[in-house]
C-alpha positions, 0 to 999 in steps of 0.5 A, a space after each residue: 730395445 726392439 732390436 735386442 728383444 727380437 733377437 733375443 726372442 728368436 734365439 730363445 725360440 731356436 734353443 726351444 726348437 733344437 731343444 725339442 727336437 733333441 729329445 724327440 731324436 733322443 726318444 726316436 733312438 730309445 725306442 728303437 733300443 727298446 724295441 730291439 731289446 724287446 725282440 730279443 727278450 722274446 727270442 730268448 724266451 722262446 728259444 729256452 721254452 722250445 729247445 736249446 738253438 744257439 751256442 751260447 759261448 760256453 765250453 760245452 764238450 758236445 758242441 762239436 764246433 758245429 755250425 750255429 742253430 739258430 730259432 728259425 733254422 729249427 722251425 724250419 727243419 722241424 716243420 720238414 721233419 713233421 712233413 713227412 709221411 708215417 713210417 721210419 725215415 733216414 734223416 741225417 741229409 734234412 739236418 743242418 750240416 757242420 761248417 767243416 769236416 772237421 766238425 763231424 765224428 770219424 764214422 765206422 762201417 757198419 756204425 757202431 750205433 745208430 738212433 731212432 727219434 720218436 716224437 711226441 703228441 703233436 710234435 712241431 719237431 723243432 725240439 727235436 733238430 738240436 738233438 739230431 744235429 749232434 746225433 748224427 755226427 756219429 752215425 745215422 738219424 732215424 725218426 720215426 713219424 707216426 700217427 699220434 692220434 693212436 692209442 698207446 697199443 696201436 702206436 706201439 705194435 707200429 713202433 714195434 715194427 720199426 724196431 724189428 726193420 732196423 734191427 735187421 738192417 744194422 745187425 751189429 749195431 746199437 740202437 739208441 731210440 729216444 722216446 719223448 713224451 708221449 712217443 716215450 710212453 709208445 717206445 716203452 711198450 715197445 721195448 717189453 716186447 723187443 725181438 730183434 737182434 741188435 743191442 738196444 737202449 731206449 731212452 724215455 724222455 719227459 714221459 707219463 708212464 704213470 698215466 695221463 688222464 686225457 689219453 686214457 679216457 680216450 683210448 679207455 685204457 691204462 697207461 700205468 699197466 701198459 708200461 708195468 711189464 717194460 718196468 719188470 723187464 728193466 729189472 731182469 735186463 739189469 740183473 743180465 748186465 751185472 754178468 755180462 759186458 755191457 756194451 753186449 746187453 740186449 736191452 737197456 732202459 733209462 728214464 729221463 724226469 722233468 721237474 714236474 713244477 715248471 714242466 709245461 706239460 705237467 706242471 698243472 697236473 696234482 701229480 707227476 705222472 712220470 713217476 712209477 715204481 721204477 727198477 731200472 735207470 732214471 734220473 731227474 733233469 735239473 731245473 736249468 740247462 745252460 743258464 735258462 729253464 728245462 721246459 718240457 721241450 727242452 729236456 731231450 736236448 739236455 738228455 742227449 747232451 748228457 748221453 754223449 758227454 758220457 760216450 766221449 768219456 767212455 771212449 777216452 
């Protein structure tokens, strides 16, 4: 009887210890599974809240089979970006390349259009390198790297120079410029007192055109006036289009609209300071791009996607 209950002892305790150690190994993988998920949850998360990255796989036209963007690439490009010095900068050689030439758009000489970046309030300027990428598949990238520490007057007559120096270096080109958020606020200013040459289009992307209340008190003016004669410019130039060929108008005007309730910027604020009497283009961004959130960061990749959708169906 000792014999067999000794054995049968010791095998009860071996199953217990192979028992045990089964669910720790078991638990050991389930952690590190959760682990890994958690760490993608929040680069998913992230990615969505900041700008749109990586190709998710779906057919989108203006993908452009372009080399993979992902979250660290962009940070890493956009702090460079940030780096520079105030002034206007050619960028298309600090951008992410295509993996093949057959991914870049057939350029033209002089280019047919040629864009210029302009950031927000303490920009980190990996918003931006999405939009740039695409951009510069066409034609050159500028940004336009400014003190945002300036009040929208002074931003503005520095913006207003920038504009003057492309123009006259791209006589026969276009000039699509992309405010966003407060950069919108200073193109849209700048746009009313537009002299140069070459056709523009700005687009003013997420922008408080309506006011911010922060800003004003501190510059103690009023945004809502600043930009009141770019709005009773839009409708001139648009009464223009309506007689002449487009492609030729000297001046164009969008206004690109975050949905206030989930814009981050915004969303706190008893009113939407995008919103003013406007007689020109301005369209409302919808609530998701491409399964996830249109936050306040991601609406100029959304915006710019849109915008060259529209060219390649133009262009057909």
């Amino acid at each position: 009887m000792t014999r067999v209950w000794t054995y049968k002892n010791t095998l009860e305790r071996a199953t217990k210890r192979e028992t045990i150690h089964s669910i720790e190994r078991a638990t050991k993988r389930e952690t590190i599974h959760s682990i890994r998920l958690i760490t993608l949850f929040v680069a998913l998360v992230f990615a969505s809240g900041c700008s749109y990255f990586k190709d998710h796989g779906e057919d989108h036209s203006t993908s452009l089979e372009s080399a993979t963007l992902t979250v660290s690439t962009a940070k890493e490009v956009g702090a460079a970006l940030m780096k520079l010095g105030h002034g206007v900068h050619l960028i298309n050689d600090r951008l992410p390349q295509p993996e093949s030439e057959s991914a870049s758009i057939p350029r033209t000489s002089p280019p047919k259009t040629l864009s210029l970046l302009v950031h927000g309030y303490k920009s980190r300027g990996y918003e931006w390198v999405y939009a740039a990428t695409h951009l510069a598949r066409r034609g050159p990238v500028y940004l336009f790297r400014w003190d945002w520490e300036l009040c929208p007057k002074a931003g503005a007559a520095k913006l207003s120079v920038a504009l003057s120096e492309l123009s006259a270096q791209y006589p026969q080109s276009d000039v699509r410029a992309l405010g966003h958020s407060y950069g919108g606020v200073i193109l849209a200013i700048s746009a009313a007192q537009y002299q140069g040459d070459s056709p523009l289009h700005a687009h003013l992307i997420a922008s408080p055109l309506a006011g911010h209340g922060k800003l004003e008190a501190r510059c103690q003016t009023s945004i809502r006036d600043l930009t009141a004669p770019h709005r009773r410019l839009t409708e001139t130039a648009h009464t223009e289009m309506k007689t002449t060929d487009d492609a030729h108008s000297r001046l164009q005007l969008t206004q690109w609209r975050t949905v206030k309730e989930i814009d981050g910027a915004f969303k706190e604020m008893d009113h939407d300071p995008q919103v003013v009497d406007w007689r020109g283009d301005a369209f409302t961004l919808p609530k998701t791009y491409r399964g996830k959130r249109l936050g306040h960061n991601w609406s100029i990749s959304a915006v710019v996607d849109s915008i060259l959708k529209d060219e390649a169906e133009t262009n057909r």
